[in-house]
N, CA and C atoms as a LAMMPS dump frame, in Angstrom:
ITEM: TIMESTEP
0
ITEM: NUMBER OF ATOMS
324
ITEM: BOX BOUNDS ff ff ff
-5.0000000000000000e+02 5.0000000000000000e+02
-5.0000000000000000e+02 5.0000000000000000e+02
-5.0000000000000000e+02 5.0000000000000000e+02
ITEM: ATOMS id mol type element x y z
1 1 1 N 4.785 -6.348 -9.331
2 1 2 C 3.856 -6.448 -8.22
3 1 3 C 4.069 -5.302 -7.233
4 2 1 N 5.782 -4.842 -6.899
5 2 2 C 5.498 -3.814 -5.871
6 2 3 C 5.235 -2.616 -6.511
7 3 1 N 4.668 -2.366 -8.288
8 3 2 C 4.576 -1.283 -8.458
9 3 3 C 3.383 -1.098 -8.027
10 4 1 N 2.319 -2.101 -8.678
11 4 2 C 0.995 -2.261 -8.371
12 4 3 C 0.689 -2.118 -7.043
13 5 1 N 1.07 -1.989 -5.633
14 5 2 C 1.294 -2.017 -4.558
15 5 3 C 1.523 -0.406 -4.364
16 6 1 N 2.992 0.008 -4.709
17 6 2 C 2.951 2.057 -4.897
18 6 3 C 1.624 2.653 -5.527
19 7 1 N 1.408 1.876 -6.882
20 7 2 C 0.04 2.529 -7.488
21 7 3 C -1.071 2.615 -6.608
22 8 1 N -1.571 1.56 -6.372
23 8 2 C -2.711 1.321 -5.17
24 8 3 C -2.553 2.26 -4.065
25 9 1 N -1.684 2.57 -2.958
26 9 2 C -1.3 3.64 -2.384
27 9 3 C -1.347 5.097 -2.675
28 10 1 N -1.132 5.136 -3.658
29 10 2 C -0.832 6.623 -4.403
30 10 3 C -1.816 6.811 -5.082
31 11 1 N -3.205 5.876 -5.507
32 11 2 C -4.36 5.939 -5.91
33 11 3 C -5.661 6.815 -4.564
34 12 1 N -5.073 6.101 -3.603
35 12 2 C -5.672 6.013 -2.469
36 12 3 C -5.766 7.159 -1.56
37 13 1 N -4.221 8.088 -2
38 13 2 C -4.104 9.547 -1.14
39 13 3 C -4.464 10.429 -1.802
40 14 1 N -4.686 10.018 -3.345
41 14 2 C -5.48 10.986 -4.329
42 14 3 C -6.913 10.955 -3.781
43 15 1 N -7.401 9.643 -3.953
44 15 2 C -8.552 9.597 -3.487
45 15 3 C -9.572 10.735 -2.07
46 16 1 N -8.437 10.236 -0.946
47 16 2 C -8.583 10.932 -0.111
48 16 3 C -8.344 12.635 -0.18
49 17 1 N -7.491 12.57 -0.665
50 17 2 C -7.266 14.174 -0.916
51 17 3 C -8.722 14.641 -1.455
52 18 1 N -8.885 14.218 -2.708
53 18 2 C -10.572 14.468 -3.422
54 18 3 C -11.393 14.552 -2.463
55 19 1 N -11.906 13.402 -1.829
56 19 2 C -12.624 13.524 -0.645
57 19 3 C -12.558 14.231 0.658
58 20 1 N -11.684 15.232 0.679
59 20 2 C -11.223 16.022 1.26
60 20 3 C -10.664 15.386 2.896
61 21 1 N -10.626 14.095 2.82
62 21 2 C -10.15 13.33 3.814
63 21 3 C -8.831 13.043 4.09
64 22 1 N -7.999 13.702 3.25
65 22 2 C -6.626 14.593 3.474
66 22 3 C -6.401 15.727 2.649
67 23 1 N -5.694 16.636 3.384
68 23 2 C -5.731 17.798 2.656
69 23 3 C -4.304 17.703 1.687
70 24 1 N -4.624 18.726 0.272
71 24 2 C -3.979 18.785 -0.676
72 24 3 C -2.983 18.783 -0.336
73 25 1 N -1.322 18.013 -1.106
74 25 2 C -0.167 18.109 -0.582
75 25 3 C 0.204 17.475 -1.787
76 26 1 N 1.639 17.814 -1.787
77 26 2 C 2.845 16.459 -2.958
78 26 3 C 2.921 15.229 -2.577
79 27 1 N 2.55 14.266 -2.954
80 27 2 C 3.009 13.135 -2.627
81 27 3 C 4.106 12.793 -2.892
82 28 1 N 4.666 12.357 -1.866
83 28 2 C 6.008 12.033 -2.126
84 28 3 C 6.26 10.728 -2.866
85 29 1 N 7.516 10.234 -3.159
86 29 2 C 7.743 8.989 -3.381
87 29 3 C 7.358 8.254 -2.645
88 30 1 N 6.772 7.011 -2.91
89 30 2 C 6.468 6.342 -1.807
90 30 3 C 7.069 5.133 -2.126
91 31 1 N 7.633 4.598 -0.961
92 31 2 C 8.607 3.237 -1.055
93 31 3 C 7.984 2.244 -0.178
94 32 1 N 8.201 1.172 -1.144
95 32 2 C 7.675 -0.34 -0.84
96 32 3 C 8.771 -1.381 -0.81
97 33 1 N 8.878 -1.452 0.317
98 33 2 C 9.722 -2.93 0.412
99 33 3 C 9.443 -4.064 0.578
100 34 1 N 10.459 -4.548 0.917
101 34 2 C 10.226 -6.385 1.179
102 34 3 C 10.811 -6.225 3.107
103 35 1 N 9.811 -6.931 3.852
104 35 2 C 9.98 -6.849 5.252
105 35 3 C 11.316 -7.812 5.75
106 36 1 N 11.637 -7.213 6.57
107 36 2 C 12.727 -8.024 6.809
108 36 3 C 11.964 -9.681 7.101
109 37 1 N 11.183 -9.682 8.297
110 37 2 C 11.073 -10.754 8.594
111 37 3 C 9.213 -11.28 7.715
112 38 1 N 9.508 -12.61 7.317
113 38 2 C 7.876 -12.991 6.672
114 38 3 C 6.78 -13.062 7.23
115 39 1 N 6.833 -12.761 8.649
116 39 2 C 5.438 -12.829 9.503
117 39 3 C 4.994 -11.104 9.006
118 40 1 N 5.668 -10.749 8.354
119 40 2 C 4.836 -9.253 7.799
120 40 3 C 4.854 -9.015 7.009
121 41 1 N 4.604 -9.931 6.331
122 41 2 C 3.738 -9.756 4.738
123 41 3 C 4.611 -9.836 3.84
124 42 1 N 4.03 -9.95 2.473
125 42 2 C 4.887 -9.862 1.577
126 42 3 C 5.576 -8.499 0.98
127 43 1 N 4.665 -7.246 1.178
128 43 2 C 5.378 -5.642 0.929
129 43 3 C 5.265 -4.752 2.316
130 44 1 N 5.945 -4.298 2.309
131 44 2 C 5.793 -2.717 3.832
132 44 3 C 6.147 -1.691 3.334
133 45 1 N 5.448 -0.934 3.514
134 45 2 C 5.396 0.844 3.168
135 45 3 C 5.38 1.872 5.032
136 46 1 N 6.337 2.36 4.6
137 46 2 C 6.335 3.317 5.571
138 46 3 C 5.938 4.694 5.535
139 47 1 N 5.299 5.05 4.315
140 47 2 C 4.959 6.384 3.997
141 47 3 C 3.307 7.289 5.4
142 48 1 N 2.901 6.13 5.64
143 48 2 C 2.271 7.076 7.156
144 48 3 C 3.155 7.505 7.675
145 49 1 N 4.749 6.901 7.726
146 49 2 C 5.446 8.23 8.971
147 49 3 C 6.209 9.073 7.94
148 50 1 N 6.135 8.878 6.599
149 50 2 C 6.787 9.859 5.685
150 50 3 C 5.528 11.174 5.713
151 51 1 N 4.733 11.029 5.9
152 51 2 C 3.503 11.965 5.562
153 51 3 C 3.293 12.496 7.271
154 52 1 N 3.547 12.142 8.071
155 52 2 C 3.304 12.82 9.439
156 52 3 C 3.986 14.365 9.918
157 53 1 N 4.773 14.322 9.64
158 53 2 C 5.277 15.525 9.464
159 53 3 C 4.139 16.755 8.786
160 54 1 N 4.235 16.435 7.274
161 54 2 C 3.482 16.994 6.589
162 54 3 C 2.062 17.711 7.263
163 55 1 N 1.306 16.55 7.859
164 55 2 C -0.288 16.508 7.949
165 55 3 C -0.052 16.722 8.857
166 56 1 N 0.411 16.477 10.428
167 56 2 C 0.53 17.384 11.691
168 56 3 C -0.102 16.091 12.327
169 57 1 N 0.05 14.82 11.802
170 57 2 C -0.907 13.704 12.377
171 57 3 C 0.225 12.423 12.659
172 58 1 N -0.265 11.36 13.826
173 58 2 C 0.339 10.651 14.39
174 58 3 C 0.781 9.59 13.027
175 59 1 N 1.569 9.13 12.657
176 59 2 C 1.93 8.058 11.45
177 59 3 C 0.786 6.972 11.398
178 60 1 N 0.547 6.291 12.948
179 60 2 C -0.333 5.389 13.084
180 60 3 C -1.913 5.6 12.37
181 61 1 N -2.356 7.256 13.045
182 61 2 C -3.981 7.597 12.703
183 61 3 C -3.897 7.701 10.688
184 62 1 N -2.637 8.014 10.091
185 62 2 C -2.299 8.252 8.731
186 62 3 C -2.773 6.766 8.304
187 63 1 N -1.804 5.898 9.039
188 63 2 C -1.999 4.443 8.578
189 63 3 C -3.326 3.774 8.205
190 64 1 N -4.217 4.507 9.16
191 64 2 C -5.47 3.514 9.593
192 64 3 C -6.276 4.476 8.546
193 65 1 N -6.413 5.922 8.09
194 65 2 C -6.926 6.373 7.434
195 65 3 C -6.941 6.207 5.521
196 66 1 N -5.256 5.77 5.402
197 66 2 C -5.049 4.687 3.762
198 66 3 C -5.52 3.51 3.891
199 67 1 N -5.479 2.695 5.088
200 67 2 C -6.044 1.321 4.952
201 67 3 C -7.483 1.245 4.619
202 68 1 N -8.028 1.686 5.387
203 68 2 C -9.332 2.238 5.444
204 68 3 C -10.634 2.334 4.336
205 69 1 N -9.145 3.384 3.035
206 69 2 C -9.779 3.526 1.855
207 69 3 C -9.347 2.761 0.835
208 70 1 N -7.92 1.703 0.813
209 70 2 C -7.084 1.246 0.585
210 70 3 C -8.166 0.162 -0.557
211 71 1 N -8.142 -0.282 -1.929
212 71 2 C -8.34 -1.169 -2.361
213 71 3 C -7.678 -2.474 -2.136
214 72 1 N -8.606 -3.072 -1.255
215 72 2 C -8.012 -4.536 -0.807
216 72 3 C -8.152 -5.778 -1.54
217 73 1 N -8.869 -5.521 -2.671
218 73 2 C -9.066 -6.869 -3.352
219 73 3 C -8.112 -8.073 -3.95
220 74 1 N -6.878 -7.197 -3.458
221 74 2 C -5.444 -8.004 -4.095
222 74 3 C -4.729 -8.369 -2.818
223 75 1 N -5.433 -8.242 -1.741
224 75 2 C -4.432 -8.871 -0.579
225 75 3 C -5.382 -9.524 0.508
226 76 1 N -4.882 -10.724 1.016
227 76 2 C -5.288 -11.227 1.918
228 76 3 C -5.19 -10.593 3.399
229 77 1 N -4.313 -9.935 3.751
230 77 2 C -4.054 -9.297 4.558
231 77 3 C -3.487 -7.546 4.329
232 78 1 N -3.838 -6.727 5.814
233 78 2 C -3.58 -5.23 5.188
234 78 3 C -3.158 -4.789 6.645
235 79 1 N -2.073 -4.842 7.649
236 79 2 C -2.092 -4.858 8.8
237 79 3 C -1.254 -3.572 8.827
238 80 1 N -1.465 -2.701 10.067
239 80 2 C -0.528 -1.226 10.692
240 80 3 C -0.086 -2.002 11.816
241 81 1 N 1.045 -1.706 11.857
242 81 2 C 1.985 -1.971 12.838
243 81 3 C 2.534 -0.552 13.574
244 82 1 N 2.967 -0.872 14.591
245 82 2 C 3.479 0.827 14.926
246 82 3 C 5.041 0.935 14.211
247 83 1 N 5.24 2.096 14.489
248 83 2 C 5.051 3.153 14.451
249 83 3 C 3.77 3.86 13.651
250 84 1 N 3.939 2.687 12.458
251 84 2 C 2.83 3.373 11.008
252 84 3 C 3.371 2.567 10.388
253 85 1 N 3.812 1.42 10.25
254 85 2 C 3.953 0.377 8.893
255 85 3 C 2.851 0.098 8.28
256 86 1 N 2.472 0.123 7.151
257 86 2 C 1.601 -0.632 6.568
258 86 3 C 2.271 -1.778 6.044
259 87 1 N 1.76 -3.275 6.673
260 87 2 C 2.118 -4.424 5.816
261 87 3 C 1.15 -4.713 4.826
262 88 1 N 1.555 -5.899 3.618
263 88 2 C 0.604 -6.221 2.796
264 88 3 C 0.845 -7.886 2.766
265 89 1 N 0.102 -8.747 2.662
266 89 2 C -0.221 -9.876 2.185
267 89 3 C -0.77 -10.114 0.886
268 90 1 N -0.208 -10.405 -0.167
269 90 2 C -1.042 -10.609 -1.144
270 90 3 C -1.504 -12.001 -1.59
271 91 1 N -2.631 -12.249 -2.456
272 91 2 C -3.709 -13.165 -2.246
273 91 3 C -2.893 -14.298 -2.832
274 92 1 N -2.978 -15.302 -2.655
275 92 2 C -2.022 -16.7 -3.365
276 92 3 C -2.945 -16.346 -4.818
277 93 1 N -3.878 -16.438 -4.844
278 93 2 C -4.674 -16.461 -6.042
279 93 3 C -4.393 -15.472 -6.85
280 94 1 N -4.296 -14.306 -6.358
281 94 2 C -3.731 -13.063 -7.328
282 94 3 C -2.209 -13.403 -7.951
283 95 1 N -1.565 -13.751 -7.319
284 95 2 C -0.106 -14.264 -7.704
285 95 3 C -0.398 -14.984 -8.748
286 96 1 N -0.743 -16.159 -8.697
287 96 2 C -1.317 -17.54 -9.527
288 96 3 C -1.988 -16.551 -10.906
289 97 1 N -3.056 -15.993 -10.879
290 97 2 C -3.412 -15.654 -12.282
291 97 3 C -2.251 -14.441 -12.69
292 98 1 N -1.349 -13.968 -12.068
293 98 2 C -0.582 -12.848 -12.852
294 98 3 C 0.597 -13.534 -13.588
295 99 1 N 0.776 -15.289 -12.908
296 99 2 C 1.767 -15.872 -13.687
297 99 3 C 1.203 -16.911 -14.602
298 100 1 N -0.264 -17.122 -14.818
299 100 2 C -1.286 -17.336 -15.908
300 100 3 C -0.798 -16.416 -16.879
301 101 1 N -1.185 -15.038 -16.53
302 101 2 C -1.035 -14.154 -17.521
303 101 3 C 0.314 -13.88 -18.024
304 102 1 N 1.426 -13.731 -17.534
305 102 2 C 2.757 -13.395 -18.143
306 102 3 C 3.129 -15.023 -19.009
307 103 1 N 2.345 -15.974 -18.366
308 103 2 C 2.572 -17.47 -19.61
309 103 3 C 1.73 -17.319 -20.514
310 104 1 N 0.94 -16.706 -20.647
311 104 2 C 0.177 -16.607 -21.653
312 104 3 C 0.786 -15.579 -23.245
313 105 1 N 1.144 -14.202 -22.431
314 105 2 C 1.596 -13.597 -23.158
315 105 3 C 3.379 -13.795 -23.601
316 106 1 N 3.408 -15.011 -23.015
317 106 2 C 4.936 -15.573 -23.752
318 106 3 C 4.623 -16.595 -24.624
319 107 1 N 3.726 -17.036 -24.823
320 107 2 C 3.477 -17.635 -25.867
321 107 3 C 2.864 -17.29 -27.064
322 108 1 N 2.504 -16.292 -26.923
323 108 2 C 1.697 -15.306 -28.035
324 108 3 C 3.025 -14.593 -29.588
């Protein structure tokens, strides 16, 4: 799940890059954790303030510009926090069919 979470992210700055709505650069690694505390979601990425440097832009305006384009269909929630956290919530329902699917393919 937190790869699918890096992927989605790293889908998203490609995206933008294409769209010329960030300019060309390396993406770095981008790291997804688990928040310390559960009122913020189930993953947090800090890569808006990993990329501020880079882009010459506040972590926060970075934040709001991945969310923005961010495929949300797998989370109930998608919140920036300051500095530039991106939290994630993901959907009870998305959980539920991905452990449909890994029972499925254990029985196969």
């Amino acid at each position: 799940m937190k790869q699918r979470v890096v992927q989605l992210i790293e889908e998203t700055i490609k995206l933008l890059q294409k769209q010329k709505e960030l300019p060309r650069f390396e993406i770095p690694e981008i790291s997804v954790e688990y928040p310390e505390k559960e009122i913020h979601g189930d993953y947090s990425t800090n890569i808006a303030m990993n990329l501020a440097g880079k882009l010459k832009k506040k972590p926060i305006e970075i934040a709001k510009i991945i969310t923005q384009s961010l495929d949300q269909s797998l989370f109930d929630k998608v919140e920036i926090v300051e500095p530039g956290f991106i939290n994630f919530s993901i959907k009870k329902q998305y959980l539920q069919e991905q452990i449909v699917e890994i029972l499925d393919k254990g029985e196969k």
